[in-house]
Legacy VTK file of the C-alpha trace (Angstrom):
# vtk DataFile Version 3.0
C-alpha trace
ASCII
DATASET POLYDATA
POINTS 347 float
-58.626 -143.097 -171.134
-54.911 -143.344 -171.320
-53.017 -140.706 -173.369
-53.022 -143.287 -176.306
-54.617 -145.140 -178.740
-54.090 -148.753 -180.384
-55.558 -148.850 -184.094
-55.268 -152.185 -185.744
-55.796 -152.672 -189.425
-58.013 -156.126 -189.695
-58.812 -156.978 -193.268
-61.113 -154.559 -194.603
-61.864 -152.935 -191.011
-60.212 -150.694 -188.267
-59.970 -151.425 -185.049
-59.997 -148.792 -182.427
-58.800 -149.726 -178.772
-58.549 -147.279 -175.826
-58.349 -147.907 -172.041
-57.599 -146.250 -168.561
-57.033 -149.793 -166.928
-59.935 -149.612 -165.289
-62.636 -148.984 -168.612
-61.819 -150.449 -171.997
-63.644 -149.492 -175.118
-63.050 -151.309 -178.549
-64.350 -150.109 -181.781
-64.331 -151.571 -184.993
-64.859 -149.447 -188.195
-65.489 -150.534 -191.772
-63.203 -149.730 -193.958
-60.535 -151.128 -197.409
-57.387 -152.126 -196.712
-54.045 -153.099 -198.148
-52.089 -154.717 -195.937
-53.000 -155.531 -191.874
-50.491 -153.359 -189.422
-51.115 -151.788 -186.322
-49.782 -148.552 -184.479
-50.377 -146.713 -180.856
-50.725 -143.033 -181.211
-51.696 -139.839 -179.289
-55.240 -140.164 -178.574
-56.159 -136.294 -177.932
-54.192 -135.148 -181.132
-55.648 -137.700 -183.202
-58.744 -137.088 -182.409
-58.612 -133.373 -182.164
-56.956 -133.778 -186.048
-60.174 -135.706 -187.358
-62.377 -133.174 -185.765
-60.919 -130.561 -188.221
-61.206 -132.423 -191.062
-64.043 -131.498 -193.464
-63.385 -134.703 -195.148
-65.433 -137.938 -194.659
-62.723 -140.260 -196.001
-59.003 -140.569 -194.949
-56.032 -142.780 -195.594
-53.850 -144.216 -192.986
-49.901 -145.386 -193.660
-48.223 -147.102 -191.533
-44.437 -145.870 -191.527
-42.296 -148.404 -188.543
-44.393 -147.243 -186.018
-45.774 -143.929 -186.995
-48.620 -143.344 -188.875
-49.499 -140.860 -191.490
-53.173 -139.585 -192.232
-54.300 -138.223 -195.398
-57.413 -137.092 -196.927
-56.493 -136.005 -200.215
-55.974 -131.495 -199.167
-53.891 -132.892 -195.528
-51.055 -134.576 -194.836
-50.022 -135.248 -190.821
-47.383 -137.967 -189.659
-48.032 -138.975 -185.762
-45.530 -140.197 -183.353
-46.109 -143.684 -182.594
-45.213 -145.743 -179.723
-44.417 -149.524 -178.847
-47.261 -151.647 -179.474
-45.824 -153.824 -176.594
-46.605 -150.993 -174.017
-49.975 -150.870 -174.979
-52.233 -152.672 -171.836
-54.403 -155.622 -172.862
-58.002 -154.831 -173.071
-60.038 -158.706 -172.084
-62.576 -160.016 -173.593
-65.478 -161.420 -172.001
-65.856 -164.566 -173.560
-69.325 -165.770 -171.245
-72.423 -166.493 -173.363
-74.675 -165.304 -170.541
-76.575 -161.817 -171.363
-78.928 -159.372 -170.680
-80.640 -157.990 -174.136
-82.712 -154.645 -174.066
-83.442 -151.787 -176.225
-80.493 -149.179 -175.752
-82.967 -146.343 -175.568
-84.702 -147.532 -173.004
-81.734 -148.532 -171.604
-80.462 -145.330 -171.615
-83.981 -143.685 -169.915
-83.937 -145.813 -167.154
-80.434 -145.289 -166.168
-80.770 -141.240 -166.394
-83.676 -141.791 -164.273
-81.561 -142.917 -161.601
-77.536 -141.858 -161.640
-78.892 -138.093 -160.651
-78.962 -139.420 -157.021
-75.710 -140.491 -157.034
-72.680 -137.726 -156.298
-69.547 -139.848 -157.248
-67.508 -138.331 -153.721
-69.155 -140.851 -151.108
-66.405 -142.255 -149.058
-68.706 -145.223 -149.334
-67.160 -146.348 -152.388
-70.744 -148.919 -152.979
-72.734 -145.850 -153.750
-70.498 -144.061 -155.912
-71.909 -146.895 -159.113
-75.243 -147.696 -159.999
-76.341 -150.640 -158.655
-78.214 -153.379 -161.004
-79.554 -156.618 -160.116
-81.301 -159.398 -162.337
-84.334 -160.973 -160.682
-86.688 -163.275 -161.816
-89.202 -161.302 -163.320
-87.335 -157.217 -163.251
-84.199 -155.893 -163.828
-83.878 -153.359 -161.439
-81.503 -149.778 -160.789
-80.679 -147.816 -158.175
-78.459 -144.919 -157.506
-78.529 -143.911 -154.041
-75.985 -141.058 -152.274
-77.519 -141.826 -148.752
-79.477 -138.640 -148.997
-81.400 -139.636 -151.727
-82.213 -142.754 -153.435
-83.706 -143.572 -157.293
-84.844 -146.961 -158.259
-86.269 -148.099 -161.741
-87.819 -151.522 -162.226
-87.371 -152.396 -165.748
-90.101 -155.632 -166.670
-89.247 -158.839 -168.049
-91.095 -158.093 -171.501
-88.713 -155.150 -172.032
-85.924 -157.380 -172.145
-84.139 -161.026 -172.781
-81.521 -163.299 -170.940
-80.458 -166.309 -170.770
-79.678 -165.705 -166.997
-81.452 -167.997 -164.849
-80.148 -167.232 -161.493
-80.551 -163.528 -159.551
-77.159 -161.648 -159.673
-75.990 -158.159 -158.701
-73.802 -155.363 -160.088
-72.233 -152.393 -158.806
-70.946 -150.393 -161.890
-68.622 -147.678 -161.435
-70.459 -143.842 -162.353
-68.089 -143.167 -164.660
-68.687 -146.234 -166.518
-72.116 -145.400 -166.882
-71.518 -141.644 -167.517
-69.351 -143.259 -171.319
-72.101 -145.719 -171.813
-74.457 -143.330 -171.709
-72.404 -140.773 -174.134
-71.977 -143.815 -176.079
-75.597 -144.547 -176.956
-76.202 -140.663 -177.375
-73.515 -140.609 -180.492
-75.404 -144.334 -181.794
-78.242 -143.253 -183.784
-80.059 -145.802 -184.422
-82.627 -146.088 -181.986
-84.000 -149.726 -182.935
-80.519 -151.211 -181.884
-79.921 -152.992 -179.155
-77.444 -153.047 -176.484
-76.024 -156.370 -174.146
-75.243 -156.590 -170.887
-72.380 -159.635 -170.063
-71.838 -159.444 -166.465
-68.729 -161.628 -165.002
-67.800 -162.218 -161.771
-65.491 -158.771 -161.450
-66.468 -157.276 -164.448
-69.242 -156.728 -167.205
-69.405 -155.907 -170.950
-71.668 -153.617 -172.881
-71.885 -154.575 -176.969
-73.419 -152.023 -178.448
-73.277 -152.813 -182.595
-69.683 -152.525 -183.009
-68.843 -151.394 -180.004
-67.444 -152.779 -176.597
-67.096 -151.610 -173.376
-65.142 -153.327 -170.725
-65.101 -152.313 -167.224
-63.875 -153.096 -163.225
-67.337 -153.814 -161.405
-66.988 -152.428 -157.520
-65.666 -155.165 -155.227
-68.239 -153.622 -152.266
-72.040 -155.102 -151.032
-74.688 -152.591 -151.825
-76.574 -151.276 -148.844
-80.186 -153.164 -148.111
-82.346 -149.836 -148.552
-85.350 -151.479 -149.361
-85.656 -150.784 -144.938
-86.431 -147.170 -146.003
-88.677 -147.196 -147.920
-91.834 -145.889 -146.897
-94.932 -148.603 -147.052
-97.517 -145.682 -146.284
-97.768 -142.246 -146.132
-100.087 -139.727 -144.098
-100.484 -137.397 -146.672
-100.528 -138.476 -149.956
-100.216 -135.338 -152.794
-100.757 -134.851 -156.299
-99.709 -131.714 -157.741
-98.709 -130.151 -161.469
-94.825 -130.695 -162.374
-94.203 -127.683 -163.890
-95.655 -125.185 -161.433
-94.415 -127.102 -158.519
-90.938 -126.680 -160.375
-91.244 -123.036 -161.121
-92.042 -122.454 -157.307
-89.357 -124.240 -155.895
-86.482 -122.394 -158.489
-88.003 -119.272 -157.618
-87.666 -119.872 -154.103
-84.408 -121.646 -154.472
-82.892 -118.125 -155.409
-82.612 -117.465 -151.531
-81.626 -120.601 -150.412
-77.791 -119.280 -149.612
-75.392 -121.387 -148.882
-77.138 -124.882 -147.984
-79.759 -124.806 -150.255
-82.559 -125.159 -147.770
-85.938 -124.414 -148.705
-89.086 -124.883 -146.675
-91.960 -126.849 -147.436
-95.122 -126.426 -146.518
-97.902 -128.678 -147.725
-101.335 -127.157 -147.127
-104.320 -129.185 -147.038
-106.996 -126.597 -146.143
-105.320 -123.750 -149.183
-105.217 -127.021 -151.837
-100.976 -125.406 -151.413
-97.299 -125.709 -151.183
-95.520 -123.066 -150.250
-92.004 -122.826 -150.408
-89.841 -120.318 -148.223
-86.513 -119.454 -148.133
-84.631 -116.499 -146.669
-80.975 -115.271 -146.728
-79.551 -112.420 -144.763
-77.478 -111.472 -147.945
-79.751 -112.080 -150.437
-82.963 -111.496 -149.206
-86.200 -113.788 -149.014
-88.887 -115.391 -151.019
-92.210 -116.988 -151.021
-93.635 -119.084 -153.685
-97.211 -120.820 -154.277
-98.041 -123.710 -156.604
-101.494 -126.005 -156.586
-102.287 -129.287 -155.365
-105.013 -131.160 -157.018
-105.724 -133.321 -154.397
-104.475 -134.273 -151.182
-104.964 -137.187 -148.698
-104.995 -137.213 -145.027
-105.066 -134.653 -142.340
-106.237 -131.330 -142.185
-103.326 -129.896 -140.983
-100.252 -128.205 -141.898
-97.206 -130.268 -142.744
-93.575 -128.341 -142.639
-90.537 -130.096 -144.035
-87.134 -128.534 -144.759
-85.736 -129.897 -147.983
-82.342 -129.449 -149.933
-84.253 -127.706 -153.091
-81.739 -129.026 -155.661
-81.717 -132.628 -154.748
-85.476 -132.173 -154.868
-85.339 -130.686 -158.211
-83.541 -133.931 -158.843
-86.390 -135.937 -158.163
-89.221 -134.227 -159.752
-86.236 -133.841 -163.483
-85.982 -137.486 -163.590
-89.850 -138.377 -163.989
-91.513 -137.708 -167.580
-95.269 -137.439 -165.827
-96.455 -134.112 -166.037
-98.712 -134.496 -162.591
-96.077 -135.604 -159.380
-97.543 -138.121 -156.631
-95.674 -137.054 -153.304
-95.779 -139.263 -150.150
-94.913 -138.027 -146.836
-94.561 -138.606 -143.340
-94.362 -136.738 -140.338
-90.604 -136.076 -138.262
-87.313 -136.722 -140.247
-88.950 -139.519 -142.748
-88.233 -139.643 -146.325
-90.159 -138.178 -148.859
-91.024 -139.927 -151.760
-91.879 -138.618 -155.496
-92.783 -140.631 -159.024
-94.974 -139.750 -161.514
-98.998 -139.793 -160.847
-99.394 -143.383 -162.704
-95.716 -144.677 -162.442
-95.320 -147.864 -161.097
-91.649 -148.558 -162.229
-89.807 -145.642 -160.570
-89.724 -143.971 -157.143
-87.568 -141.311 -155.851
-86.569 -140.679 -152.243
-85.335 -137.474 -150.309
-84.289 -137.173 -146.896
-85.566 -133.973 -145.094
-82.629 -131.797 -143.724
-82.567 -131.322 -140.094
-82.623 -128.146 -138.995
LINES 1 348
347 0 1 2 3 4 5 6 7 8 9 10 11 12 13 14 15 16 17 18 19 20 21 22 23 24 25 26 27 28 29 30 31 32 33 34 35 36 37 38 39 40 41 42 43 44 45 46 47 48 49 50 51 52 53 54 55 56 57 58 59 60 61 62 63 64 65 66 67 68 69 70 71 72 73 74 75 76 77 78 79 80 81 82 83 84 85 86 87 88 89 90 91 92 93 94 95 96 97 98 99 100 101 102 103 104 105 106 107 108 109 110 111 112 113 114 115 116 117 118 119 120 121 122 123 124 125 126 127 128 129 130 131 132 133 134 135 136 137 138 139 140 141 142 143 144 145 146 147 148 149 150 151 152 153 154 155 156 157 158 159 160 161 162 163 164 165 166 167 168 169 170 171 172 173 174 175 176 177 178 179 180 181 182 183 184 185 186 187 188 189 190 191 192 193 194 195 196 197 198 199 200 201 202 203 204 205 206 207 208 209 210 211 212 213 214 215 216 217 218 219 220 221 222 223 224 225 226 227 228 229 230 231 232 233 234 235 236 237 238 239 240 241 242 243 244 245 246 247 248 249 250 251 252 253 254 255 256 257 258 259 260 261 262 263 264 265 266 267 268 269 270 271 272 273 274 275 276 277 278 279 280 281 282 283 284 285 286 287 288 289 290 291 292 293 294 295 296 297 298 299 300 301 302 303 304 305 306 307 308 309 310 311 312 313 314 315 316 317 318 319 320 321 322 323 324 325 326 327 328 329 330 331 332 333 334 335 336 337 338 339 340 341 342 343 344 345 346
């Protein structure tokens, strides 16, 4: 956000605006008050000040345009600036939305923005990409390495949105939504979506956001992803993820660790070895594995796989390979509304 903040006195509420051009929020607060005014302040200062305050109730005093805070043991006057300067956060006035439960909300998106990096020169993968069909709502996060998709159902949400449309919202965007749910604690409440042609709003109670969408075309990755696999591999989360840390130790530089799924031992193995650090060999159970008998080797960055296995819930992983330089794929045992796809390293 910019270094400053706009509060406007409305009535018997306080209006809180902040903005960085390219993400607005606007937050209205109940409230008594005596006369309407407005002022732009400091934002760090001010909100570094209420942090401190052991008080739940303050009173702000307009004086020109500074304001003074007081909560009955403080007293602070801030320097205020012209209102004038202060950028105009829009409104989206369209009555078109998208109406779902802000927790699950939430979920799905954390399912998917760990595949997405934020440095791609491809500025189309550095948002999460959402797009309104007929019967899903669906998100993906992709960095060209990897690639997360969630299918969210119709009877999960509402909209009034007849037509198919597509989003590309900006990480960063998501990142504040998502810290703005966490600090909303009511978990019943729900949050809408009002997408515009170059931008989208999130209302969330009394809450807006306001942001840029990404003037880019999302890849077409539904090309990679795998229709079958030759072995298909069912295995516990938890040791699987113990194995792969452990082994991830030695990894060096790259974080390469080697994979190898072993039909005959019911086994993955993971290797890794560093001439400065030394070498490792971990074990962890499959439960059961289809299709042939023999040994399957990939090479896999251990942290982006990590990734994968973090952002399902499902205690027993389903993971489809290929032979060569094919993506892997991993979702929970019984989930049917999220995959997530690696790319093997070469090596």
């Amino acid at each position: 956000m910019l270094a400053n903040i706009l509060l406007k006195v409305n009535k018997n509420s306080l209006q809180i605006l902040a903005t960085d051009l390219e993400i607005g929020v606007d937050i209205i607060v109940s409230g008594r008050a005596e006369e309407e005014g407005e002022v732009v302040i400091p934002a760090k200062v001010f909100n570094n000040f209420l942090s401190n305050l052991s008080e739940e109730k303050i009173n702000l005093i307009q004086d020109g345009q500074n304001l003074k805070v007081e909560d009955g043991k403080h007293s602070v006057m801030f320097q205020g600036f012209n209102i004038e300067d202060f950028p105009i956060i829009p409104h989206i006035k369209s009555d078109k939305y998208i109406s779902i439960n802000k927790i699950k909300f939430q979920q799905s998106l954390e399912q998917v923005i760990p595949a997405i990096n934020n440095v791609s020169s491809k500025v189309e993968l550095n948002g999460v990409f959402l797009k309104l069909e007929k019967n899903n709502l669906r998100l993906v996060g992709t960095d060209s390495f990897r690639l997360a998709e969630k299918i969210i159902t119709k009877d999960n949400y509402k909209t009034n949105i007849t037509n198919d449309i597509s989003l590309i919202i900006p990480l960063k965007v998501i990142q504040e939504l998502l810290r703005l749910i966490a600090e909303n604690n009511n978990e019943t409440e729900l949050i809408e979506i009002i997408p515009e042609i170059n931008q989208v709003q999130f209302n969330l109670g009394d809450l807006r956001l306001i942001s840029q969408l990404m003037n880019a075309q999302y890849p077409n990755y539904s090309a990679i992803i795998p229709q079958s696999f030759e072995y298909e591999i069912i295995t516990p989360k938890e040791d699987l993820i113990e194995a792969v840390k452990l082994s991830g130790l030695f990894s060096g530089k790259i974080n390469n660790v080697k994979f190898i799924f072993s039909p005959t031992k019911h086994q993955i193995i993971t290797t890794a070895e560093d001439p400065t650090l030394g070498a490792a060999t971990n074990i962890s159970p499959i439960l059961n594995i289809k299709g042939p008998k023999n040994d399957l080797e990939i090479n896999l960055n251990y942290r982006f796989f990590l990734d994968g296995l973090n952002s399902t819930n499902y205690q027993e992983i389903f993971i489809g390979l290929n032979k060569d330089i094919n993506p892997i794929l991993i979702k929970g045992k019984e989930e049917n509304d999220f995959f997530y796809l690696l790319m093997p390293l070469k090596m």
